[in-house]
ZATORDO-861555 format. One record per residue (C-alpha): residue number from 1; x, y, z; residue in one letter. Coordinates in Angstrom, 2 decimals. Each point is the difference from the previous one (the first is absolute). Layout:
ZATORDO-861555
rec resi: NUM; c1: X; c2: Y; c3: Z; resn: A
...
END
This chain:
ZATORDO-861555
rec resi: 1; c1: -31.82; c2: -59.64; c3: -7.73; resn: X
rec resi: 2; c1: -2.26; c2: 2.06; c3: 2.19; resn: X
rec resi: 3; c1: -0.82; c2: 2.40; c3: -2.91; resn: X
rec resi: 4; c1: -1.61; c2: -3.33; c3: -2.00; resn: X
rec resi: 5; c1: -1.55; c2: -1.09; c3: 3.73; resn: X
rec resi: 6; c1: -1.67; c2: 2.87; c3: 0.26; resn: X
rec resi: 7; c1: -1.13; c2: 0.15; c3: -4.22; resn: X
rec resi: 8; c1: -1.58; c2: -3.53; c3: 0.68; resn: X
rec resi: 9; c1: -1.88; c2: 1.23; c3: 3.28; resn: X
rec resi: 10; c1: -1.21; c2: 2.40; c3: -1.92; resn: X
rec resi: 11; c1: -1.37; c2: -2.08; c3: -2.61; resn: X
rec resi: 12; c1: -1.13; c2: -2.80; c3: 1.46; resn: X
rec resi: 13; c1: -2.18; c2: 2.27; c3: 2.54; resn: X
rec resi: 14; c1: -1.27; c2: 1.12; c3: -3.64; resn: X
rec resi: 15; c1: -0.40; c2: -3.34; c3: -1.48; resn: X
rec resi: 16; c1: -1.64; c2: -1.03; c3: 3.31; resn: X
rec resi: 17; c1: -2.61; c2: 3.25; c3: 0.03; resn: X
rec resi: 18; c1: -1.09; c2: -1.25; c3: -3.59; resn: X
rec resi: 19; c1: -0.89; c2: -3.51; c3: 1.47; resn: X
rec resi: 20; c1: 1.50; c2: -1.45; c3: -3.44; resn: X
rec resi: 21; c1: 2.84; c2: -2.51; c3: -0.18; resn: X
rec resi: 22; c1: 3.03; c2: 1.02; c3: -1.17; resn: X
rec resi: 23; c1: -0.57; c2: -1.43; c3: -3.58; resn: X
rec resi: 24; c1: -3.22; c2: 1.40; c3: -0.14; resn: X
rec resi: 25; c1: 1.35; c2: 3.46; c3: 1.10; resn: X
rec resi: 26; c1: 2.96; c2: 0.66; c3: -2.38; resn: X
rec resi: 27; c1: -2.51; c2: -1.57; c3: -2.75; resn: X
rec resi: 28; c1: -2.61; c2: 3.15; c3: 1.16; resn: X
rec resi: 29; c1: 2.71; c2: 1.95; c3: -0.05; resn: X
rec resi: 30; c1: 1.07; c2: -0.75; c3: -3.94; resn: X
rec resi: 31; c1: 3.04; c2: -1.83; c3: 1.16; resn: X
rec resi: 32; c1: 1.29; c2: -2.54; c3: -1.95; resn: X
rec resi: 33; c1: 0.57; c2: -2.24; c3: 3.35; resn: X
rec resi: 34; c1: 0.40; c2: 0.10; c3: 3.47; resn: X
rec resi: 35; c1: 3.87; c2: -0.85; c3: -0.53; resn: X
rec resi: 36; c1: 1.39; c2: 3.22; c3: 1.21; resn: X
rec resi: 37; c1: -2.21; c2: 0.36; c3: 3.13; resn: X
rec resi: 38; c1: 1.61; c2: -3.45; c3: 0.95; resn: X
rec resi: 39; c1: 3.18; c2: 1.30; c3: -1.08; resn: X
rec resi: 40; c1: -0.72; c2: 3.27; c3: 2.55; resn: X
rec resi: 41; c1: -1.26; c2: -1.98; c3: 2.55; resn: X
rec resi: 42; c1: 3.30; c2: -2.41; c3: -0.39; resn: X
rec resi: 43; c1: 1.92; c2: 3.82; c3: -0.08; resn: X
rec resi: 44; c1: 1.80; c2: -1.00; c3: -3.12; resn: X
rec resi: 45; c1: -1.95; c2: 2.88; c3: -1.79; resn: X
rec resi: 46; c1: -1.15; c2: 3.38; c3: 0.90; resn: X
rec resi: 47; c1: -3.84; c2: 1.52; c3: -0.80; resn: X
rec resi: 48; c1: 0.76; c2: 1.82; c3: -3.53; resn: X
rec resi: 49; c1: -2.51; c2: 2.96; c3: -0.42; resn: X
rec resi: 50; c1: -0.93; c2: -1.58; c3: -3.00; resn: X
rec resi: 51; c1: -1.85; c2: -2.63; c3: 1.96; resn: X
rec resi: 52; c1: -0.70; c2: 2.34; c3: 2.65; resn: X
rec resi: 53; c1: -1.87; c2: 2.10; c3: -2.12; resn: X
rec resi: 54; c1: -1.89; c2: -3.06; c3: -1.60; resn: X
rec resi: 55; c1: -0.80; c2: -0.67; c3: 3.52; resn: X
rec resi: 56; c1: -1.82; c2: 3.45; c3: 0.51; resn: X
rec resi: 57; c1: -1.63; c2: 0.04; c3: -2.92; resn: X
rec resi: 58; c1: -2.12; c2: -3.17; c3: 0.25; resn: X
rec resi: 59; c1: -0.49; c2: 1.23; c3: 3.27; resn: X
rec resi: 60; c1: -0.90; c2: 3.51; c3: 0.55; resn: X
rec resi: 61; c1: -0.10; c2: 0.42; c3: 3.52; resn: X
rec resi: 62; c1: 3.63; c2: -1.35; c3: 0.65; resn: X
rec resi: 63; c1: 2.09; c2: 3.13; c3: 0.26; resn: X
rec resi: 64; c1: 3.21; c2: -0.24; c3: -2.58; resn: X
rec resi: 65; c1: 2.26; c2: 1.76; c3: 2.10; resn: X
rec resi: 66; c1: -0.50; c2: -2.43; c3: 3.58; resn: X
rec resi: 67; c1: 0.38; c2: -3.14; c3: -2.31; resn: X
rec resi: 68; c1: 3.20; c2: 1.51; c3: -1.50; resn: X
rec resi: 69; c1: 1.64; c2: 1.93; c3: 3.47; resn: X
rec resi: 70; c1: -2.16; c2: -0.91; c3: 2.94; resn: X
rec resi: 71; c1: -1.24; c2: 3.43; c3: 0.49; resn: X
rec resi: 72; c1: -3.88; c2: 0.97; c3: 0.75; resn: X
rec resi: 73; c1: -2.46; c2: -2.58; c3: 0.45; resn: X
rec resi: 74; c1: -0.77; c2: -2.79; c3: -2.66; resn: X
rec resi: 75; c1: -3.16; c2: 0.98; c3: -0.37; resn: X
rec resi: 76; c1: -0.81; c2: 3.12; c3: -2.51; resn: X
rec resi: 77; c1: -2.56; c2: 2.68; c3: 1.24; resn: X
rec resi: 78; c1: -3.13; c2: -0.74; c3: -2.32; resn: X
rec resi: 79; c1: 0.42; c2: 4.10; c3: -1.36; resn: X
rec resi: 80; c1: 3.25; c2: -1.19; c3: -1.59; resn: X
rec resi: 81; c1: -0.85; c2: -3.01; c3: -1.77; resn: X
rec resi: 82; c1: -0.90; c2: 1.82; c3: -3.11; resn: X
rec resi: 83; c1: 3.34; c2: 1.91; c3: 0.22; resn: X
rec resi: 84; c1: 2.02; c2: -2.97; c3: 0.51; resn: X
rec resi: 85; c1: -1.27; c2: -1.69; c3: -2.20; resn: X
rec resi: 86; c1: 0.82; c2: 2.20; c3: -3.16; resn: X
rec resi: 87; c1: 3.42; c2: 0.58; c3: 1.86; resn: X
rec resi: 88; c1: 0.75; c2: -3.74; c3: 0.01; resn: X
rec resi: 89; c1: -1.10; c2: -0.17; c3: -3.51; resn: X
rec resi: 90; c1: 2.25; c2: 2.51; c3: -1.18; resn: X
rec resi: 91; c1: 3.07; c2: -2.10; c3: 1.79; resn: X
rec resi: 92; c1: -0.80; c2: -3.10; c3: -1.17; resn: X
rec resi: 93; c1: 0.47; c2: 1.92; c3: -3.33; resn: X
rec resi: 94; c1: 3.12; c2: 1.07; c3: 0.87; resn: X
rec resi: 95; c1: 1.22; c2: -3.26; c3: 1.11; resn: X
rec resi: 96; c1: -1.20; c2: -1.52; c3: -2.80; resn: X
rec resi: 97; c1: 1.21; c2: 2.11; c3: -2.58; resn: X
rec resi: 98; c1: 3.47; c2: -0.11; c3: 1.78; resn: X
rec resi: 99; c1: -0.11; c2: -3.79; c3: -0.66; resn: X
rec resi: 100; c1: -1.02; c2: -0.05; c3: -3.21; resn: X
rec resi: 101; c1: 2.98; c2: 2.30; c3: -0.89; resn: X
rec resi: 102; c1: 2.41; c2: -1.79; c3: 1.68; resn: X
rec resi: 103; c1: -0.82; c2: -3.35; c3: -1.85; resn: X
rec resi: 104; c1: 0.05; c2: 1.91; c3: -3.35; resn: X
rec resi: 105; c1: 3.18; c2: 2.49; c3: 0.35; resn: X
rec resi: 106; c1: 1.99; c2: -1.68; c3: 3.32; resn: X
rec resi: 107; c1: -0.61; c2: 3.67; c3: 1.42; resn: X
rec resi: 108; c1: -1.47; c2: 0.67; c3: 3.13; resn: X
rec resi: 109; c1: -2.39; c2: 2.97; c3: -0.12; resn: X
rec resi: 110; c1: -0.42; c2: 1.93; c3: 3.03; resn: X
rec resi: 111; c1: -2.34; c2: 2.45; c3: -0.05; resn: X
rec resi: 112; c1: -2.36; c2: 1.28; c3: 2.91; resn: X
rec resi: 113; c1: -3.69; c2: 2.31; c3: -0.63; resn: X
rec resi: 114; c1: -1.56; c2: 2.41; c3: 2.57; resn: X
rec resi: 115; c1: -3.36; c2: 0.33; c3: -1.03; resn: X
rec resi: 116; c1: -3.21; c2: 1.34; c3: 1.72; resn: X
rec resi: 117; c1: -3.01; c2: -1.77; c3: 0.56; resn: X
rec resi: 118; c1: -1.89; c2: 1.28; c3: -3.18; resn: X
rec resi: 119; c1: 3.23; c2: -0.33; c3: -2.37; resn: X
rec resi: 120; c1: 0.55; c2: -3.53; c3: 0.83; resn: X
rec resi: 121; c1: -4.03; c2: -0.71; c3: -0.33; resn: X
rec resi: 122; c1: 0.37; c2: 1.46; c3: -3.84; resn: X
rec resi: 123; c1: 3.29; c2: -1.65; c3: -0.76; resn: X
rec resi: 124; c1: -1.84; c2: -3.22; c3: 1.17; resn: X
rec resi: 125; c1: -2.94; c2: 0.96; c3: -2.80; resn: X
rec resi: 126; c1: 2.60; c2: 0.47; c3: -2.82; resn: X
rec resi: 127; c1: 1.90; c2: -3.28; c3: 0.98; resn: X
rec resi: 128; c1: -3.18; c2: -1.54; c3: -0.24; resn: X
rec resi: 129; c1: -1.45; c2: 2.07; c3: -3.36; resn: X
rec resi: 130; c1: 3.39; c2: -1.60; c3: -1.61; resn: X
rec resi: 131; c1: -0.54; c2: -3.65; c3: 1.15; resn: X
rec resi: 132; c1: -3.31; c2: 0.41; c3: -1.19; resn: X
rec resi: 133; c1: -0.41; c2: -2.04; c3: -3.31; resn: X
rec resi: 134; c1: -0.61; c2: 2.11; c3: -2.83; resn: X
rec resi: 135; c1: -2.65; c2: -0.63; c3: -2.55; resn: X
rec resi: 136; c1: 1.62; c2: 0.84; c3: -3.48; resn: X
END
């Protein structure tokens, strides 16, 4: 249980920082509800990165990696946000595109990308070109 212990420090010293209730943080976030930061707190359920990552990207200056292992400071240097935040974009992707394929084939996808700074800023502006709606 110490692993979940020390999740839940972590994320109520974030939820705390953002001076938000814990319903009004996982709604910020673009969480559905605050059931599974009870359920972390209660250490029935671990911090999944796809609610980590939904975490860091409605807030910038939380750092991904100290929510999800404790290490470095919760607190982003201001030079990274920008780099972050097309980072976290890119895994919420992932995550999300893992879902969606395992509720339409019952195959988990596992797939990891190492991208620079400037590759994952113009994968971002394709994703985006394609969600565009198009005027035909």
């Amino acid at each position: 249980m110490k692993k979940e212990s020390e999740e839940w420090a972590r994320l109520e010293q974030v939820i705390r920082w953002s001076r938000l209730s814990i319903n009004a943080f996982a709604l910020r976030a673009g969480l559905k509800s605050p059931a599974g930061f009870y359920r972390i707190r209660n250490g029935t359920q671990r911090l999944s990165k796809h609610t980590a990552a939904a975490i860091a990207a409605a807030y910038p200056e939380i750092s991904y990696t100290w929510l999800t292992t404790g290490t470095g400071e919760m607190l982003e240097k201001e030079d990274d946000y920008a780099e972050n935040a097309a980072l976290r974009s890119i895994r919420q992707l992932q995550e999300k595109t893992k879902a969606d394929t395992r509720l339409r084939t019952g195959v988990e996808l596992n797939f990891s990308v190492r991208l620079t700074v400037e590759e994952a800023e113009r994968v971002l502006a394709l994703l985006k070109e394609q969600d565009a709606p198009k005027n035909e």
